[in-house]
ZAVO-711498 format. One record per atom (N, C-alpha, C): residue in three letters; atom name; y, z, x. Coordinates in nm, 3 decimals. Atoms other than C-alpha are relative to their C-alpha. Layout:
! residues N
+------+------+---------+---------+---------+
: code : site :       Y :       Z :       X :
+------+------+---------+---------+---------+
:  ALA :   CA :       Y :       Z :       X :
...
+------+------+---------+---------+---------+
***
This chain:
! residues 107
+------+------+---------+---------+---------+
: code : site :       Y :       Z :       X :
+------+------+---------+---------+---------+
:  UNK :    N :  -0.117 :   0.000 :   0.084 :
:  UNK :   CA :   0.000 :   0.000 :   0.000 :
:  UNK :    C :   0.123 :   0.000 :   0.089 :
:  UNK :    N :  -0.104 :   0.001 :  -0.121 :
:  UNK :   CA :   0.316 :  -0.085 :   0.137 :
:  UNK :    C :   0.118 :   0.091 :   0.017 :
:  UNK :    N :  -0.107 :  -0.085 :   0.009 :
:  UNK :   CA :   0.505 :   0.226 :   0.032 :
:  UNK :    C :  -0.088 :   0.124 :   0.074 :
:  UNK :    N :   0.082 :  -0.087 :  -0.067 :
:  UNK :   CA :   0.223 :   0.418 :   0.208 :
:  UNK :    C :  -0.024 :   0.155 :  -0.095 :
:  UNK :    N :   0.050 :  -0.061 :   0.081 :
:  UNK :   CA :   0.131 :   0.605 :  -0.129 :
:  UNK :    C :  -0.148 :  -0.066 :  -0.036 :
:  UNK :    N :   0.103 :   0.058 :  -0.006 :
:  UNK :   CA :  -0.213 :   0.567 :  -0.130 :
:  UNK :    C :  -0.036 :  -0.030 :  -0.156 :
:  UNK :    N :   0.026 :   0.015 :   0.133 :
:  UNK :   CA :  -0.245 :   0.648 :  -0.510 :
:  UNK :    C :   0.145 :  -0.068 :  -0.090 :
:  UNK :    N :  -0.078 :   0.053 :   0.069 :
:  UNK :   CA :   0.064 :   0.455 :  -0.639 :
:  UNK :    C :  -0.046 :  -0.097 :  -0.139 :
:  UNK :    N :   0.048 :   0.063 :   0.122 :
:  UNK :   CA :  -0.142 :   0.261 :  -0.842 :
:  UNK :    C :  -0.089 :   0.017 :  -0.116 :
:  UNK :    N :   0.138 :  -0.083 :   0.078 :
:  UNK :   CA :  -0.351 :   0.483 :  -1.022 :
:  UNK :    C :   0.089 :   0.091 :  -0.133 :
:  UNK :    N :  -0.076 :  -0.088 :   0.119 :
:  UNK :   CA :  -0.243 :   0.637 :  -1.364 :
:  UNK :    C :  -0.032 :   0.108 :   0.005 :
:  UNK :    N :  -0.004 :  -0.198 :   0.029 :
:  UNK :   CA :  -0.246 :   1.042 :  -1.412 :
:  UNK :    C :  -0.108 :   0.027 :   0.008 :
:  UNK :    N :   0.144 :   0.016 :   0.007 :
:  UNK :   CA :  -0.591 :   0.982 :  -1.517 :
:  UNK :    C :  -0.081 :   0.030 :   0.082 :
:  UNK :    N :   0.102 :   0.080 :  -0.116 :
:  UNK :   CA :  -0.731 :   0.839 :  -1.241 :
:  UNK :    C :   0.019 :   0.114 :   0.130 :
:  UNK :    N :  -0.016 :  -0.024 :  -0.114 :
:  UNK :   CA :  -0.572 :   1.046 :  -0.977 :
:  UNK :    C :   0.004 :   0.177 :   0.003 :
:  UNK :    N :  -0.034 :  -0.106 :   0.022 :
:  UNK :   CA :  -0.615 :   1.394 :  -1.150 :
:  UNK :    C :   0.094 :   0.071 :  -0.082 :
:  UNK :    N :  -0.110 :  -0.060 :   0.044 :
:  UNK :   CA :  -0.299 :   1.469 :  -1.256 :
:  UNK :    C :   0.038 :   0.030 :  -0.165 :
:  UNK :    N :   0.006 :  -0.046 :   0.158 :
:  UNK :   CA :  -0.416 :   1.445 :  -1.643 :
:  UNK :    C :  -0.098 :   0.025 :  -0.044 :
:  UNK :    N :   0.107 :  -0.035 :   0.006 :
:  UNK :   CA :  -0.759 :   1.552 :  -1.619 :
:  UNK :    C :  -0.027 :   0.069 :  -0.097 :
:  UNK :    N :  -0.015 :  -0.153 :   0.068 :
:  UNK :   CA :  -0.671 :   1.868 :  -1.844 :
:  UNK :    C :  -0.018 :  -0.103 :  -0.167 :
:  UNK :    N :  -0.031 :   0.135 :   0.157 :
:  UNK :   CA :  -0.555 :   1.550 :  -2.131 :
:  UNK :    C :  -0.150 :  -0.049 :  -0.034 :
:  UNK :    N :   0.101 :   0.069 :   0.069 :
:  UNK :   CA :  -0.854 :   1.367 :  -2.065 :
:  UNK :    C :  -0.133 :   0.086 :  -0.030 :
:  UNK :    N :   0.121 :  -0.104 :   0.034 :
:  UNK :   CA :  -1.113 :   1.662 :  -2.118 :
:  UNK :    C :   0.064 :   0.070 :  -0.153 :
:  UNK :    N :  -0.096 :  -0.013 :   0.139 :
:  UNK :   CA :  -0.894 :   1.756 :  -2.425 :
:  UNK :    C :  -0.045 :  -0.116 :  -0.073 :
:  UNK :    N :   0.019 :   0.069 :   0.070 :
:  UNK :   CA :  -0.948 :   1.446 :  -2.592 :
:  UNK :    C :  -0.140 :  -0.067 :   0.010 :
:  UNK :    N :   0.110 :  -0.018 :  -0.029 :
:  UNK :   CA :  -1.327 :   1.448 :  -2.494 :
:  UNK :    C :  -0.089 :   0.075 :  -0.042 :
:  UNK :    N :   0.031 :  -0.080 :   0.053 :
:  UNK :   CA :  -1.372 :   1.762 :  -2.651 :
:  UNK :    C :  -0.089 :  -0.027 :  -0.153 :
:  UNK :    N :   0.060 :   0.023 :   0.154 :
:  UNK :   CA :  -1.408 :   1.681 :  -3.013 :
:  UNK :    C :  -0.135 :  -0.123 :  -0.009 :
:  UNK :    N :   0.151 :   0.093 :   0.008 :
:  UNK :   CA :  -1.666 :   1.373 :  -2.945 :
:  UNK :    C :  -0.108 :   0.103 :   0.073 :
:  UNK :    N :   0.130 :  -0.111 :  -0.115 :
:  UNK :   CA :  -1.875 :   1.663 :  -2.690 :
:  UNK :    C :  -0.053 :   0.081 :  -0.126 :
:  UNK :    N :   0.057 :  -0.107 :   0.087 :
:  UNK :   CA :  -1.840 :   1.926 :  -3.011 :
:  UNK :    C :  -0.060 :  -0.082 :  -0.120 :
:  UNK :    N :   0.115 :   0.074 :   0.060 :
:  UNK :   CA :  -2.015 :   1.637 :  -3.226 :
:  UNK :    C :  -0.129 :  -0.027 :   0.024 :
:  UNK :    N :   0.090 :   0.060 :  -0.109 :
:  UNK :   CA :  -2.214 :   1.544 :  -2.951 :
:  UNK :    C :  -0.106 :   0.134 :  -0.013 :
:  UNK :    N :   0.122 :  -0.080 :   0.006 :
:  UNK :   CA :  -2.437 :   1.861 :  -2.943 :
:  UNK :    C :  -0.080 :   0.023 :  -0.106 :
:  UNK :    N :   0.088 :   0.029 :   0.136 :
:  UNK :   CA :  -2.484 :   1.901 :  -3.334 :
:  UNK :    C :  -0.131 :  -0.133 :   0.000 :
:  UNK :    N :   0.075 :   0.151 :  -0.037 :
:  UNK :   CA :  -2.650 :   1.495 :  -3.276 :
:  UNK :    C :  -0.087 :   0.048 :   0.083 :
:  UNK :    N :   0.094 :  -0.035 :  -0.058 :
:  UNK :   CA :  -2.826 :   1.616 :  -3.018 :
:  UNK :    C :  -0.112 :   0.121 :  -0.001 :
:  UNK :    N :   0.038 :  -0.125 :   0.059 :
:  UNK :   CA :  -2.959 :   1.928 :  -3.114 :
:  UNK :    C :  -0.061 :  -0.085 :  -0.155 :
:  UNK :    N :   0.031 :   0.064 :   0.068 :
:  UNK :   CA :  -3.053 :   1.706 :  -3.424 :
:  UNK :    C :  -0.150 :  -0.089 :  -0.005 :
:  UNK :    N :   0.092 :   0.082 :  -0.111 :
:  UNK :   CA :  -3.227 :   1.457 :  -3.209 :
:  UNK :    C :  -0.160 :   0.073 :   0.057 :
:  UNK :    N :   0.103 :  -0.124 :  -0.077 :
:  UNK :   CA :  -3.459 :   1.732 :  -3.010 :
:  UNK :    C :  -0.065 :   0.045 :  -0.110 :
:  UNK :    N :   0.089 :  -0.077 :   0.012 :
:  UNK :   CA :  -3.558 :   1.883 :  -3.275 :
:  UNK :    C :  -0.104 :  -0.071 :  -0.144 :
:  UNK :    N :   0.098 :   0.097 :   0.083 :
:  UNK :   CA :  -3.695 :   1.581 :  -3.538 :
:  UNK :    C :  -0.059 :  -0.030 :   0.056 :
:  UNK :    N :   0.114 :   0.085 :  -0.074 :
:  UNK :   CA :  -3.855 :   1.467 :  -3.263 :
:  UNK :    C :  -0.116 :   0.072 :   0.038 :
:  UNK :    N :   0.074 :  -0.125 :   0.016 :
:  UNK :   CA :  -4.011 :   1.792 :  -3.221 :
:  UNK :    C :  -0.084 :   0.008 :  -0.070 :
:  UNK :    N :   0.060 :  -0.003 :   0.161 :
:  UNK :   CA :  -4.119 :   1.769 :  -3.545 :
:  UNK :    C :  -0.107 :  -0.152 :   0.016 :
:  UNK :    N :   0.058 :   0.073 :   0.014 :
:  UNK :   CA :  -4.246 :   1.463 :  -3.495 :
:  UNK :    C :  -0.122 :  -0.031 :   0.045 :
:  UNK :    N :   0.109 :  -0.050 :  -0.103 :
:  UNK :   CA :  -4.488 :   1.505 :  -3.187 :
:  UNK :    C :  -0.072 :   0.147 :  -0.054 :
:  UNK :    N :   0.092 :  -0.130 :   0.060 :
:  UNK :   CA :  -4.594 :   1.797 :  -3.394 :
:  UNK :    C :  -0.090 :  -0.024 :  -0.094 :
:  UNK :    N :   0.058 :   0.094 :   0.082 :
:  UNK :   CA :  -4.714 :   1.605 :  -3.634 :
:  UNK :    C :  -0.090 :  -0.152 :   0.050 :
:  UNK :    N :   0.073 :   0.075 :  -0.048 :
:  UNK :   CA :  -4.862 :   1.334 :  -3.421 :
:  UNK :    C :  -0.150 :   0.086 :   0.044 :
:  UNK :    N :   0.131 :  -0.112 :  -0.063 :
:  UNK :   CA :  -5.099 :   1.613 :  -3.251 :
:  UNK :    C :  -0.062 :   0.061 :  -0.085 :
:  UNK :    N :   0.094 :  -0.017 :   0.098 :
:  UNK :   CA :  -5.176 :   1.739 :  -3.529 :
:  UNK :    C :  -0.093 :  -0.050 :  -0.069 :
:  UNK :    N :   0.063 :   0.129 :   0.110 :
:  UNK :   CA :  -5.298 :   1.433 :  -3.723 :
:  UNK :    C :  -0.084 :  -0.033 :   0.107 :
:  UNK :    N :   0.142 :   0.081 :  -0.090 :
:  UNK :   CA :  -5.498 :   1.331 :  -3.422 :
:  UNK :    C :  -0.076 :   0.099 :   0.042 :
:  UNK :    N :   0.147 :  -0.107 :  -0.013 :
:  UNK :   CA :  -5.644 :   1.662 :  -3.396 :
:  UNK :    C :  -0.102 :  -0.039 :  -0.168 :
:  UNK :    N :   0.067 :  -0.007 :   0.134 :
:  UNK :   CA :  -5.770 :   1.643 :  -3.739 :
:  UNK :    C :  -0.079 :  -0.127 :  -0.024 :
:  UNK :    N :   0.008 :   0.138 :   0.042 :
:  UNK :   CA :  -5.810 :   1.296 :  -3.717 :
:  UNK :    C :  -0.166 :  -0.014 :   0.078 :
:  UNK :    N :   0.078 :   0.008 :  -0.088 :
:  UNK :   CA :  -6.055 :   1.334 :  -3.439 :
:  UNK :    C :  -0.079 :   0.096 :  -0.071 :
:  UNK :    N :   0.043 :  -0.116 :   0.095 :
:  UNK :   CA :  -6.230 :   1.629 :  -3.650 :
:  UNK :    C :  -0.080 :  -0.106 :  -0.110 :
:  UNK :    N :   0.034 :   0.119 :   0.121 :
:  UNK :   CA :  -6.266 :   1.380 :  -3.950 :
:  UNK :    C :  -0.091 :  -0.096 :   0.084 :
:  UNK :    N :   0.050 :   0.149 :  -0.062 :
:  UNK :   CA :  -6.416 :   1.109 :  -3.748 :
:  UNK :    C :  -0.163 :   0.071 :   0.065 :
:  UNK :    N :   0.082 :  -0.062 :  -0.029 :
:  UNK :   CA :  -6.678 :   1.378 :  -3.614 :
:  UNK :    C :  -0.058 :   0.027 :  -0.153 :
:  UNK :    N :   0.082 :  -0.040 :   0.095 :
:  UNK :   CA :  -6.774 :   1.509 :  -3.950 :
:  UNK :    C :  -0.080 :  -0.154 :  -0.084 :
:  UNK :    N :   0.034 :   0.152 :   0.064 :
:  UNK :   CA :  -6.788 :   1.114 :  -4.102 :
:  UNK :    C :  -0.133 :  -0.041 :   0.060 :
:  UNK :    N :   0.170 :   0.019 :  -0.121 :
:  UNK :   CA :  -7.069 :   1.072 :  -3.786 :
:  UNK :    C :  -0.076 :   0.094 :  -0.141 :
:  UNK :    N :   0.126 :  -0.111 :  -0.028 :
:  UNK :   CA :  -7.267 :   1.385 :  -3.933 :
:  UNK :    C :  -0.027 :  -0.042 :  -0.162 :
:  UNK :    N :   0.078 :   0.015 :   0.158 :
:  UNK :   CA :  -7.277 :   1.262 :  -4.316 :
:  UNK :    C :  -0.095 :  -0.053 :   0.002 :
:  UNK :    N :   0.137 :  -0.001 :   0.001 :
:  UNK :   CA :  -7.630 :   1.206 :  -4.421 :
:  UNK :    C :  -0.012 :  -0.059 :  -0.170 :
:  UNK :    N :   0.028 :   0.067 :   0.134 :
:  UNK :   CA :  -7.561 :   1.065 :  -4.785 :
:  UNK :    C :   0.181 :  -0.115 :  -0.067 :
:  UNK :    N :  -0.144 :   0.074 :   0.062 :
:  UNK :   CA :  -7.247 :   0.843 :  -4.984 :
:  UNK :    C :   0.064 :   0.098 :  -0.072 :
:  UNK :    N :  -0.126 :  -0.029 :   0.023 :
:  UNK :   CA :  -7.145 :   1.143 :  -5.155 :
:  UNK :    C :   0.045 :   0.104 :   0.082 :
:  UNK :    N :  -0.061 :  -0.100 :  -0.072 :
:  UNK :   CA :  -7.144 :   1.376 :  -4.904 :
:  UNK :    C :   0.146 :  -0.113 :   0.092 :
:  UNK :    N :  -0.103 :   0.071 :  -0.074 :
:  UNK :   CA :  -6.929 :   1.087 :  -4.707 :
:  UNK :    C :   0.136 :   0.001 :  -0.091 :
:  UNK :    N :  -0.114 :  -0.013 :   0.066 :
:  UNK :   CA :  -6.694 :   1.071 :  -5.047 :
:  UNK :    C :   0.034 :   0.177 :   0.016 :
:  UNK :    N :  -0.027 :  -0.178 :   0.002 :
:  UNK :   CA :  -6.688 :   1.473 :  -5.019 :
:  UNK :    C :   0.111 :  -0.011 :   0.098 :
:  UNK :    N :  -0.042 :   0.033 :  -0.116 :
:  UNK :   CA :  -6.522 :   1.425 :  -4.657 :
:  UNK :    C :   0.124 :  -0.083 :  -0.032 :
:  UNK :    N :  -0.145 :   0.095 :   0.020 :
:  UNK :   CA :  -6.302 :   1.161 :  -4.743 :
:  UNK :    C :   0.154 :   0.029 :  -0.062 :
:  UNK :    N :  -0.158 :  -0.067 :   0.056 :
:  UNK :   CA :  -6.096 :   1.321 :  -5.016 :
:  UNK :    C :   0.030 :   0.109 :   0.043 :
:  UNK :    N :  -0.064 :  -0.098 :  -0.064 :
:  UNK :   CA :  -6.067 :   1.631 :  -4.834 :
:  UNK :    C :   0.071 :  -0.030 :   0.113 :
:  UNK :    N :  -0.087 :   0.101 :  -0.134 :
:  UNK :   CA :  -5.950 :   1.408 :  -4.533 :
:  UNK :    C :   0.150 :  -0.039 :  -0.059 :
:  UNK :    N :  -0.125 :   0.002 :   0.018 :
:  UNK :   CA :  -5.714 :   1.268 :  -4.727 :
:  UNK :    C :   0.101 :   0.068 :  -0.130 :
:  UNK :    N :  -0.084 :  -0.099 :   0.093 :
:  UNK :   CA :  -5.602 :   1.559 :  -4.911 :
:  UNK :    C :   0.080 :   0.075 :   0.080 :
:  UNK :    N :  -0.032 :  -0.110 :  -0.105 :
:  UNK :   CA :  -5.533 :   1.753 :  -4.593 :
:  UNK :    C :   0.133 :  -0.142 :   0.083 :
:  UNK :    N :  -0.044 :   0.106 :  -0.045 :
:  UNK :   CA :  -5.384 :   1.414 :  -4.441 :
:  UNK :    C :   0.155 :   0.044 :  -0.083 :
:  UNK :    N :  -0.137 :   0.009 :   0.083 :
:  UNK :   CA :  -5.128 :   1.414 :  -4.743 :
:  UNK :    C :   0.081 :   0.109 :   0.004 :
:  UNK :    N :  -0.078 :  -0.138 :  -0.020 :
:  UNK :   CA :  -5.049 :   1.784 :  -4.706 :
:  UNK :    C :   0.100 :  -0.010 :   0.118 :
:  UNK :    N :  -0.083 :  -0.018 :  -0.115 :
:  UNK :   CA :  -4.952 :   1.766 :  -4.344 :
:  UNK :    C :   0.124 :  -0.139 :   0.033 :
:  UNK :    N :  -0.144 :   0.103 :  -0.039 :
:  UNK :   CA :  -4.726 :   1.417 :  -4.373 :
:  UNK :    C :   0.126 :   0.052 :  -0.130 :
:  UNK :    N :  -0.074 :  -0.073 :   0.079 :
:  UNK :   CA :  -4.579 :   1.617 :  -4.680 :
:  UNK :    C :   0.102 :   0.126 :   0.037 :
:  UNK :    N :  -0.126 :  -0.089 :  -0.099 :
:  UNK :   CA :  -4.449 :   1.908 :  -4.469 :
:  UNK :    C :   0.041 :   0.000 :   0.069 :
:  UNK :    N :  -0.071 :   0.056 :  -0.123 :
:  UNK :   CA :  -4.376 :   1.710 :  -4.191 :
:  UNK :    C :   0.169 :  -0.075 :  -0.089 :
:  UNK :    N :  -0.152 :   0.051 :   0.034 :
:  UNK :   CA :  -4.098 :   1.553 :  -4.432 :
:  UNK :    C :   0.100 :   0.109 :  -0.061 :
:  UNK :    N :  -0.072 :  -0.095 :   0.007 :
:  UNK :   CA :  -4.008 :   1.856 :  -4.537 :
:  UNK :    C :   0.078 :   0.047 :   0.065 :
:  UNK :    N :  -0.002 :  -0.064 :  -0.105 :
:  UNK :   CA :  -3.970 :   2.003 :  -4.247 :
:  UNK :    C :   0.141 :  -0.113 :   0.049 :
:  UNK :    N :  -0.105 :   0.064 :  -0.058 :
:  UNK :   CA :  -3.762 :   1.688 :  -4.146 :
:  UNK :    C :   0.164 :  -0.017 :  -0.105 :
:  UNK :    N :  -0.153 :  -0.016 :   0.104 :
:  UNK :   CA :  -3.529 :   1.711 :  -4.450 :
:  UNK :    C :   0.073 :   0.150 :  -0.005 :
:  UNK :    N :  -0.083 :  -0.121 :  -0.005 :
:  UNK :   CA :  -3.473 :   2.056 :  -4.361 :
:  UNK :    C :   0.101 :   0.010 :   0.130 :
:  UNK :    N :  -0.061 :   0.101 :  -0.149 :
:  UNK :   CA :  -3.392 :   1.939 :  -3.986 :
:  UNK :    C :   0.140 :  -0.052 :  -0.075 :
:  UNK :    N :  -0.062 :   0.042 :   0.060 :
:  UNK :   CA :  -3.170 :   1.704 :  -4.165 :
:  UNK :    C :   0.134 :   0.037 :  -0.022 :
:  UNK :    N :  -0.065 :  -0.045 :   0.089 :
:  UNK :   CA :  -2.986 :   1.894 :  -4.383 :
:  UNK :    C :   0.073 :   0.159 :   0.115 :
:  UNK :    N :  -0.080 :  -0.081 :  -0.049 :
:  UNK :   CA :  -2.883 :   2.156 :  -4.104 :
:  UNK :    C :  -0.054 :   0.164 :   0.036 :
:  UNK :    N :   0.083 :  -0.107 :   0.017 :
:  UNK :   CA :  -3.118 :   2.422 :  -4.189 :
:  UNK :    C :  -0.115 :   0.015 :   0.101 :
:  UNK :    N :   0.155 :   0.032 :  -0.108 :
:  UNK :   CA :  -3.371 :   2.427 :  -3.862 :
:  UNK :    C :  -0.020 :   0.137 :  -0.039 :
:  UNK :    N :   0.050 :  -0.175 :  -0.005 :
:  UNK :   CA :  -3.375 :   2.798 :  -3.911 :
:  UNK :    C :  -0.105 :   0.037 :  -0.136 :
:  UNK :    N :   0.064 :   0.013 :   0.144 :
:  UNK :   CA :  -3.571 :   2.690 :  -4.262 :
:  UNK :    C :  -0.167 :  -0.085 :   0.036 :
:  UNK :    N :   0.098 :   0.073 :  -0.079 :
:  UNK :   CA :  -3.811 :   2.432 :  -4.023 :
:  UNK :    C :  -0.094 :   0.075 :   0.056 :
+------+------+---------+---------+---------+
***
């Protein structure tokens, strides 16, 4: 620079001098920013909770289906499979509309 200010060309911003401004107006997207995230973490939570589950069970089911020995013991199995099936994607949406709605302390 030919005035031998190294930062002459740098706005407040850039060079410090409004740092205080730009963390101020940073604020309110950050104090959104954690609700969203905190949001984020914990449907997904929910979600992998519900994956492990269903493939425990799933894997369970698939063992007992081997061990049937007639058609209705296999229908016996089935609707309890997918009675238990429907339960747990039922309180998984629960669970996520409570998420949702703000209430994790209800999750």
């Amino acid at each position: 620079m030919a005035d031998g200010n190294a930062n002459a060309g740098m706005t407040g911003v850039e060079n410090g001098k409004d740092s205080a401004g730009a963390f101020a107006m940073m604020s309110p997207m950050m104090n959104g920013a954690m609700p969203l995230m905190q949001y984020w973490m914990a449907s997904n939570m929910e979600l992998f909770r519900l994956a492990a589950t269903r493939a425990t069970r799933d894997a369970e089911a698939m063992s007992e289906f081997m061990r049937c020995q007639s058609p209705e013991q296999f229908t016996s199995v089935c609707a309890r499979v997918a009675s238990e099936a429907a339960e747990d994607y039922t309180d998984s949406m629960r669970r996520l509309m409570t998420i949702g709605t703000g209430d994790a302390a209800g999750a």
